[in-house]
C-alpha positions in Angstrom: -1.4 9.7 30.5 -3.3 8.3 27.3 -1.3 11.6 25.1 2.2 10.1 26.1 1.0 6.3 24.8 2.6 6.7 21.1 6.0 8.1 22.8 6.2 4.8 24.8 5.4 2.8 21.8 8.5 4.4 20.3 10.6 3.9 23.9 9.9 -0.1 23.1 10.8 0.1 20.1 14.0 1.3 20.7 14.4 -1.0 23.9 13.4 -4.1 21.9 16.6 -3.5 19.3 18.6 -4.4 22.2 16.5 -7.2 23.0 16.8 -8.7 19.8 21.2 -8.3 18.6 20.6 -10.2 15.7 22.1 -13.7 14.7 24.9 -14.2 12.4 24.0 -13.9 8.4 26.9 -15.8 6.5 27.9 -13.5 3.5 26.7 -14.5 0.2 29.0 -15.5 -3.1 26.4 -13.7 -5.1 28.4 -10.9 -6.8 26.9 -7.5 -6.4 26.1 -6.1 -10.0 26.8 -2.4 -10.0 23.6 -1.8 -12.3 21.5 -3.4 -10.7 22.4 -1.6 -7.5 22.3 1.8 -9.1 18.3 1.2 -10.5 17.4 -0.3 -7.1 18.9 3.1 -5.6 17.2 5.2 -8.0 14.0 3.0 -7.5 13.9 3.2 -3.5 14.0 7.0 -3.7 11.3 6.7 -6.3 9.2 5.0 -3.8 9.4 6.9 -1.4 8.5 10.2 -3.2 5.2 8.2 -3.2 4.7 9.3 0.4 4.8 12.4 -0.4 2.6 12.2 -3.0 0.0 10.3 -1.6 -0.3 13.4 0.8 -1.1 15.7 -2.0 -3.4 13.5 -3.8 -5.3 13.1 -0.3 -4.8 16.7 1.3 -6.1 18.0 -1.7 -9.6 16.5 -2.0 -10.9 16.8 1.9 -12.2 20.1 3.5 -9.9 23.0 4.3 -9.7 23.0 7.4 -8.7 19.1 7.6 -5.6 19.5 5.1 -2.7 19.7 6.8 -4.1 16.7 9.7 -4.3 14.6 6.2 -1.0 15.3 4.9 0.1 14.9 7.8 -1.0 11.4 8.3 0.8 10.1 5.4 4.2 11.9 5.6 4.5 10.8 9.7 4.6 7.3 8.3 7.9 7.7 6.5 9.2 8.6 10.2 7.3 5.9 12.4 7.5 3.4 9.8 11.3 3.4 9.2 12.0 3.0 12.6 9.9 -0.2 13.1 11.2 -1.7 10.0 14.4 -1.3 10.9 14.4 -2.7 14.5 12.3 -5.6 13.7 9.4 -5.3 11.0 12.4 -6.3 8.2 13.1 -9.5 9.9 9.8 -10.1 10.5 8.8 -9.8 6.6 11.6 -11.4 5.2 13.5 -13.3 8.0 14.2 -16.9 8.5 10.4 -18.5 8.0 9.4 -19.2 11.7 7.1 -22.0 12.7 7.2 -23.7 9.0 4.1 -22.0 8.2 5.1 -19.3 5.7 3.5 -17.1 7.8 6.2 -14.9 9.7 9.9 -14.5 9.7 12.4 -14.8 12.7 13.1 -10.9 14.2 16.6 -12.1 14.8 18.0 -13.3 11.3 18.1 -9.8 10.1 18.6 -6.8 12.1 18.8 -3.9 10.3 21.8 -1.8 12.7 23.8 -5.4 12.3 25.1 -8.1 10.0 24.3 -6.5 6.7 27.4 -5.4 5.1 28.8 -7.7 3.0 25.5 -10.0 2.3 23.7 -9.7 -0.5 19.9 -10.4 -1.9 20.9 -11.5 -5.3 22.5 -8.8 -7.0 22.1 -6.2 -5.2 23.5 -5.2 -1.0 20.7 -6.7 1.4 20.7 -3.2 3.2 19.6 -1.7 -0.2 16.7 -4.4 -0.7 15.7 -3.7 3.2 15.4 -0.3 2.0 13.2 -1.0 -0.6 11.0 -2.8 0.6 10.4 -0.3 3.3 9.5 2.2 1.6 6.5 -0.4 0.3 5.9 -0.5 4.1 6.0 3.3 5.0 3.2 3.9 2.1 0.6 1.1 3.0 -1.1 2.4 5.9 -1.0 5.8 5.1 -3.3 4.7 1.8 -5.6 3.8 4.8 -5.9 7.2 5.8 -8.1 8.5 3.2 -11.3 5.9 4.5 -11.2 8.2 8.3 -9.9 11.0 7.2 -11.3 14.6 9.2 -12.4 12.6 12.3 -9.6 10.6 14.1 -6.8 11.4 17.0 -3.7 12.0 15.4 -1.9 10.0 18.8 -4.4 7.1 18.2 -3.6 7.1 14.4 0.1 6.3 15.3 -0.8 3.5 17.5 -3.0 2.0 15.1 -0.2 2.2 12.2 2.3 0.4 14.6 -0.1 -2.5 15.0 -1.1 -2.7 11.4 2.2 -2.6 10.1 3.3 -5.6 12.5 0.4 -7.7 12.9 -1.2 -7.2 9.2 1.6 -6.2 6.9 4.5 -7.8 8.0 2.6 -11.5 7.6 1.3 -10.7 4.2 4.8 -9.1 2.9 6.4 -12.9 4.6 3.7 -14.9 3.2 3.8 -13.9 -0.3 7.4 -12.4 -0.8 9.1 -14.9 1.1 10.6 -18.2 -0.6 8.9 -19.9 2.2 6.0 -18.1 2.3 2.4 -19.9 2.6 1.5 -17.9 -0.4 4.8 -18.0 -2.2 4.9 -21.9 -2.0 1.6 -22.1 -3.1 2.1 -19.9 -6.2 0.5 -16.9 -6.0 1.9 -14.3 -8.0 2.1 -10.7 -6.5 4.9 -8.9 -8.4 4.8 -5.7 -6.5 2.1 -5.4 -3.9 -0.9 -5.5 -5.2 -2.3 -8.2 -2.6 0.6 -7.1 0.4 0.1 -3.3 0.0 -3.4 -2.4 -1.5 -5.7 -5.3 -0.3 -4.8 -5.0 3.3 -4.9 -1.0 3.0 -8.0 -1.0 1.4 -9.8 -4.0 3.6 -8.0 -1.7 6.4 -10.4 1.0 5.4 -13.2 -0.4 4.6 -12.5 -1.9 8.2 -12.0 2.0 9.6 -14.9 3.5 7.9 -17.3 0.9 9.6 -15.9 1.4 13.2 -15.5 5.2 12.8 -18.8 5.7 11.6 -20.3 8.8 9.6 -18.5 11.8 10.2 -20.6 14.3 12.3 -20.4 17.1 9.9 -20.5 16.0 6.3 -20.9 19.3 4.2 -24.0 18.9 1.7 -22.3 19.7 -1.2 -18.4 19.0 -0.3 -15.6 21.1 -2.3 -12.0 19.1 -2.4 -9.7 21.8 -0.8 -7.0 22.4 -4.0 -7.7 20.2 -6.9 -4.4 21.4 -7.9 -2.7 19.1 -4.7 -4.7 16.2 -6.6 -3.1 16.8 -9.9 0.1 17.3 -8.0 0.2 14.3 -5.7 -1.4 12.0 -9.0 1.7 13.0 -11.2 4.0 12.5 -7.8 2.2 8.9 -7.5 2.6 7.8 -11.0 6.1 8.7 -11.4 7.2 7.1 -8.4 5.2 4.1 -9.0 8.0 3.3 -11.7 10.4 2.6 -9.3 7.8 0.4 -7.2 6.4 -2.0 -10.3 9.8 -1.7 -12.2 12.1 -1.6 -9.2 10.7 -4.7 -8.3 12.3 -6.7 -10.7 15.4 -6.2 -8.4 17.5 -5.5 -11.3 18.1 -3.4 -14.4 17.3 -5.8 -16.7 14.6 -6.8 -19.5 11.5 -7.5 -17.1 12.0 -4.1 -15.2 11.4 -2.3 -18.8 8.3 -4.5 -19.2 7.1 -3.8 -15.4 7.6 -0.1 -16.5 5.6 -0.1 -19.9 2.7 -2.5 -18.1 2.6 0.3 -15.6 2.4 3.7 -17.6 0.0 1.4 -20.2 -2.3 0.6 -17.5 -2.5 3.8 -15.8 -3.1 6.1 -19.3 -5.9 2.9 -20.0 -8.0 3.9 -16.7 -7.4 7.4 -16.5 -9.3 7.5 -19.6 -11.6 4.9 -19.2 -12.5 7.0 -16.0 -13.4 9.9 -17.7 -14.8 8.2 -20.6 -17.0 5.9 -18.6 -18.2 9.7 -16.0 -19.5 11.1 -19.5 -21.5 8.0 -20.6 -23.4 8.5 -16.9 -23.8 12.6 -18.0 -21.5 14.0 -16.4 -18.6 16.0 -17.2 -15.2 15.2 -17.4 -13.3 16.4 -14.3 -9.6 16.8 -13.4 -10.6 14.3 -10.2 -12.1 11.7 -12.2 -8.8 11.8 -14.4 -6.5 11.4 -11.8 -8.6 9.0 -9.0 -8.9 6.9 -12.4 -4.8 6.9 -13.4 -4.4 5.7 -10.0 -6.9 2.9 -9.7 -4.7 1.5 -12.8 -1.7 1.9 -11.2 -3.0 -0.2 -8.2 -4.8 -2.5 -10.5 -1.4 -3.6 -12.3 0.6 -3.7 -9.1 0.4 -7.3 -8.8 0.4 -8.2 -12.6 3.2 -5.4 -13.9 6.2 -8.3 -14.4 3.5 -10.9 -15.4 1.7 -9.8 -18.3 1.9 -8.1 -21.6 1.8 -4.3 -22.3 -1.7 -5.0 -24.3 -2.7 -7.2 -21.4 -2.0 -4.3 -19.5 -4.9 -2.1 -21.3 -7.6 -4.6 -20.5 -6.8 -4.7 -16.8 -6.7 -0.7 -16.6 -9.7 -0.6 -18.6 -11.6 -2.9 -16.5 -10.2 -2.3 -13.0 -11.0 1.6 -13.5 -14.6 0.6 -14.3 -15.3 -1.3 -11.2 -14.1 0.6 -9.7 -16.3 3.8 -10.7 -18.8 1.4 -10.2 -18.2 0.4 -6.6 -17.5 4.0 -5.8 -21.2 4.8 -7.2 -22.7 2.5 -4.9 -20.5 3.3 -1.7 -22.3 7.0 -2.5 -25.6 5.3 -1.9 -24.9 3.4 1.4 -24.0 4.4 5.0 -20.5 3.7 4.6 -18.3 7.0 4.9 -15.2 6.1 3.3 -14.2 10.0 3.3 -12.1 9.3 0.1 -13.0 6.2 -1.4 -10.0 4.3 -0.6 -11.5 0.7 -0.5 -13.4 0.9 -3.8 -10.2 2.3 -5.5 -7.6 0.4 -3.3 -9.0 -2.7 -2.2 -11.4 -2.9 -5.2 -8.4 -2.7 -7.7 -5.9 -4.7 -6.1 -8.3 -7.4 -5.8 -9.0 -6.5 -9.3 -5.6 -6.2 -10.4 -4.8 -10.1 -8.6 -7.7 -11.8 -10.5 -6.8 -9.9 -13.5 -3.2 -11.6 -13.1 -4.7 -14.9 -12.8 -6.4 -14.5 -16.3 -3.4 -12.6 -18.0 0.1 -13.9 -16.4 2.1 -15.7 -19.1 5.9 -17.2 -19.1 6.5 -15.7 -22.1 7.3 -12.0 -19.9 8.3 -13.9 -17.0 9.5 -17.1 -16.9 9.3 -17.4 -13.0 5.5 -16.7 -13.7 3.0 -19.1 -14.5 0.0 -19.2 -17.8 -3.1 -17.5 -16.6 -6.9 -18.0 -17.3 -6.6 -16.9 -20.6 -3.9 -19.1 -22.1 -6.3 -22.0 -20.9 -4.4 -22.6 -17.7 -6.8 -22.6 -14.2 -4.8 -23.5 -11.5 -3.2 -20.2 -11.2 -6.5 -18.3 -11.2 -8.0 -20.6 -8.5 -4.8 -20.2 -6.3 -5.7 -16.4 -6.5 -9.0 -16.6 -5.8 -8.4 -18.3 -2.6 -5.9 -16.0 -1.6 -8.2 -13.2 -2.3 -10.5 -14.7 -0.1 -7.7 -15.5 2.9 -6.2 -12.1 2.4 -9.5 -9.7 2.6 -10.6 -11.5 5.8 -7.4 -11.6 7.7 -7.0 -7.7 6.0 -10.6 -6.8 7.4 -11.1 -8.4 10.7 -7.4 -8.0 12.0 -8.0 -4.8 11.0 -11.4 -4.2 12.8 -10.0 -5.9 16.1 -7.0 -3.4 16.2 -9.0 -0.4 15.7 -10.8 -1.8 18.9 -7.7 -2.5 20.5 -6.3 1.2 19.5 -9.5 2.4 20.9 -8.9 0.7 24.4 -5.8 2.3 24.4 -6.6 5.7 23.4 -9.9 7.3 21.8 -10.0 6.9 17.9 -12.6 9.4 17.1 -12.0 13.5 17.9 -14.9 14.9 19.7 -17.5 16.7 17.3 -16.8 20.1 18.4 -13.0 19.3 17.4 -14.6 17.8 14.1 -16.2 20.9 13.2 -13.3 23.2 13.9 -11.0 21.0 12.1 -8.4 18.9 12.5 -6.3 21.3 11.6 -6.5 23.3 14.2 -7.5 21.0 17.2 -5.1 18.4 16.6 -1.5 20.3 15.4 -2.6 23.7 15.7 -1.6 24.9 12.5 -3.9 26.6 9.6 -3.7 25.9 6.0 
C-alpha cells in the first residue's frame, strides 16, 4: 500500500481544488504595462531553466550509478510542484493574510484555475506573477536534494516535498513577500529569496543529513560522475538566475538592470575567490571549485541583488564564497554527510547573503530599501539578525519533524543493498 501513498497525495490534491472554488478578486485599475509583462515572461522561463540546471550541477558531482535518481529528484519538482501551487500553495503564499499574523495566506482569495484574468499585481497579469513566483517554489526543495542524495526512496522524497513546500515554504514566501507579512511589516529585506528559498533549503538539509545519517557505502576517494554536467548545470544556474534576482523587480525598469549587474558582479567575485582562496590552502585550482564558488555568490546576493551597489556586490561574493569554503572544510571533518554540501553553500550563504544586506542595503538603489550597517544605520541589521534566527529554526526543526512524519508514512532511507547497487537502478530502473 505504502508505494501508492504519493499517487493519493496527488488524488487530494486534485480533490481539494474543488474544495476550495475560490472567492471573488475585484479587478484592479492598475494598467498592465506591456514591458514589463514581456521581461516578467522572459524571466519566468529563465527561472525555470534553473530546474534544469540544478539537475546537472547535482547529477554531475555524485557516483555513477546514482545520476539519473539525482536528476531526477530535481526535475520531478517542476511537475509535483506546479500542481500544488496551483491548487492552493499560491494562495497560501500570497493570499489574503489569514489570522492577522503575517504568517499564512487565505487558500481561497486566489485560486489559480479561477478569477485571474483581468486582475493584475502591479504592472503586470496576476497569473503571470503566480507563475513566477512558482517557479521560485519548484526549485527550493529540489536544492535540498543534494544534502541525501544516493540513499533515499524516490516515493518518500515526493511526500516529503509536498509537506515542505506547504508547511515550510509557503509561510516563509507569505511572511516575507506579503504586504502583510510578519517579516514584511517588520522590515526585513529579501529581494529575491535569499531567506524564502536558500535558508529553508539549506536548514532543510542540514535537517536531512542528520536524520538520514552516513550513507552506507561512502567510496574512499569519491569521483563526481561528469564534471562536465557541473560546468553545464553552473552556466544553466547562472544564466537563469538573471531572471530570478532581476525578474524580481517585477518590471523592466532601472532596478532590474541593477539586480542583474549585482548578480553577474557577485557571482564572477566568488567564483574567483573560490579558486583563489583553494590555492592559498595548496591545492589546485579545479573546475568544481570554480563553479560550487559562482554559485555560492549567486545565493549570497539573492537577498541583497535590488538593495545594494554593484561594488557592494564584490564584498558580499568575496566574503560569502569564503565562508563558505570554510564551513564546507569543517563539514569534511565531522559526521555530518551532507552528500553535496548544500547547507554550507546554501544555507551558509543565504544567511550570509541576508546579513550581508543588513550591512550594505542603501536607498540610493532602492528607494523601498532601507540604509544598512555600513551607512551607520542598525536597525535594519538587527531586524535581520532576528529573522535569521526565527527562520533557521522554524527551517530546521519543521524540517526535521516532517522527515519523521515522511518516515511514518513511508521509509526514507533505501535498504543498503539498494544503496550499493544504486539508485539508479533499484529505484527507476534505468542506467546512466
Amino acid at each position: 500500500m505504502k508505494k501508492f501513498v504519493p499517487f493519493g497525495i496527488l488524488i487530494i490534491v486534485v480533490i481539494l481544488a474543488f474544495a476550495f472554488p475560490g472567492a471573488v478578486v475585484t479587478p484592479s485599475k492598475t494598467p498592465i504595462d506591456k514591458a514589463d509583462t514581456a521581461w516578467l515572461l522572459i524571466s519566468t522561463a529563465l527561472v525555470l531553466l534553473m530546474t534544469p540546471g540544478l539537475a546537472f550541477f547535482y547529477g554531475g558531482m555524485v557516483q555513477k550509478k546514482n545520476v539519473i535518481s539525482t536528476m531526477l529528484q530535481s526535475f520531478v519538482c517542476m511537475g509535483l510542484i506546479t500542481i500544488i501551487w496551483v491548487v492552493f500553495g499560491f494562495s497560501l503564499a500570497f493570499g489574503e493574510d489569514v489570522g492577522g499574523m503575517g504568517l499564512i495566506g487565505n487558500p481561497k482569495s486566489f485560486f489559480m484555475m479561477q478569477n485571474t484574468l483581468g486582475v493584475s499585481w502591479g504592472t503586470i497579469p496576476v497569473i503571470l506573477f503566480a507563475m513566477f513566483q512558482l517557479k521560485f517554489a519548484v526549485i527550493t526543495p529540489a536544492l535540498i536534494t543534494g544534502a541525501f542524495a544516493e540513499r533515499i526512496r524516490f516515493n518518500s522524497y515526493l511526500i516529503f516535498i509536498t509537506l515542505f513546500i506547504i508547511i515550510i515554504y509557503t509561510p516563509l514566501a507569505h511572511a516575507t513577500w506579503h504586504s502583510d507579512g510578519l517579516f514584511f511589516k517588520m522590515g526585513v529585506l529579501d529581494f529575491a529569496g535569499g531567506t524564502v528559498v536558500h535558508m529553508s533549503a539549506g536548514w532543510a538539509a542540514l535537517a536531512s543529513a542528520l536524520y538520514l545519517k552516513k550513507r552506507n557505502a561512502i567510496p574512499e576517494s569519491h569521483t563526481p560522475a561528469r564534471i562536465s554536467y557541473v560546468i553545464l548545470g553552473t552556466g544553466l544556474l547562472w544564466f537563469g538566475w538573471f531572471g530570478f534576482n532581476a525578474g524580481s523587480a517585477l518590471g523592466a525598469n532601472e532596478l532590474a538592470s541593477t539586480a542583474l549587474a549585482t548578480t553577474t558582479t557577485a557571482s564572477a567575485a566568488a567564483a574567483m575567490a573560490w579558486v583563489f582562496f583553494d590555492i592559498l590552502r595548496g591545492k589546485k585550482p579545479s573546475a568544481m571549485g570554480a563553479c560550487i564558488g559562482a554559485v555560492v555568490g549567486l545565493v549570497a546576493i539573492t537577498p541583497a541583488a535590488g538593495f545594494v551597489t554593484v561594488s557592494s556586490s564584490l564584498i558580499v561574493g568575496i566574503v560569502a564564497a569564503v565562508v563558505s569554503n570554510l564551513v564546507v572544510i569543517w563539514r569534511s571533518k565531522t559526521n555530518i554527510d551532507d552528500t553535496l554540501d548544500v547547507f554550507p553553500c546554501h544555507g551558509v550563504g543565504g544567511m550570509m547573503g541576508m546579513l550581508l544586506t543588513g550591512i550594505f542595503a542603501t536607498k540610493s538603489v532602492n528607494s523601498a530599501g532601507a540604509e544598512g550597517l555600513f551607512y551607520g544605520e542598525t536597525a535594519l541589521f538587527v531586524k535581520h539578525l532576528i529573522a535569521l534566527v526565527a527562520v533557521s529554526a522554524f527551517a530546521f526543526v519543521g524540517a526535521y519533524i516532517l522527515l519523521k512524519v515522511t518516515d511514518m508514512i513511508s521509509p526514507l532511507r533505501v535498504t543498503e543493498a539498494e544503496e550499493l547497487a544504486g539508485l539508479d537502478i533499484t529505484q527507476h530502473d534505468e542506467e546512466l
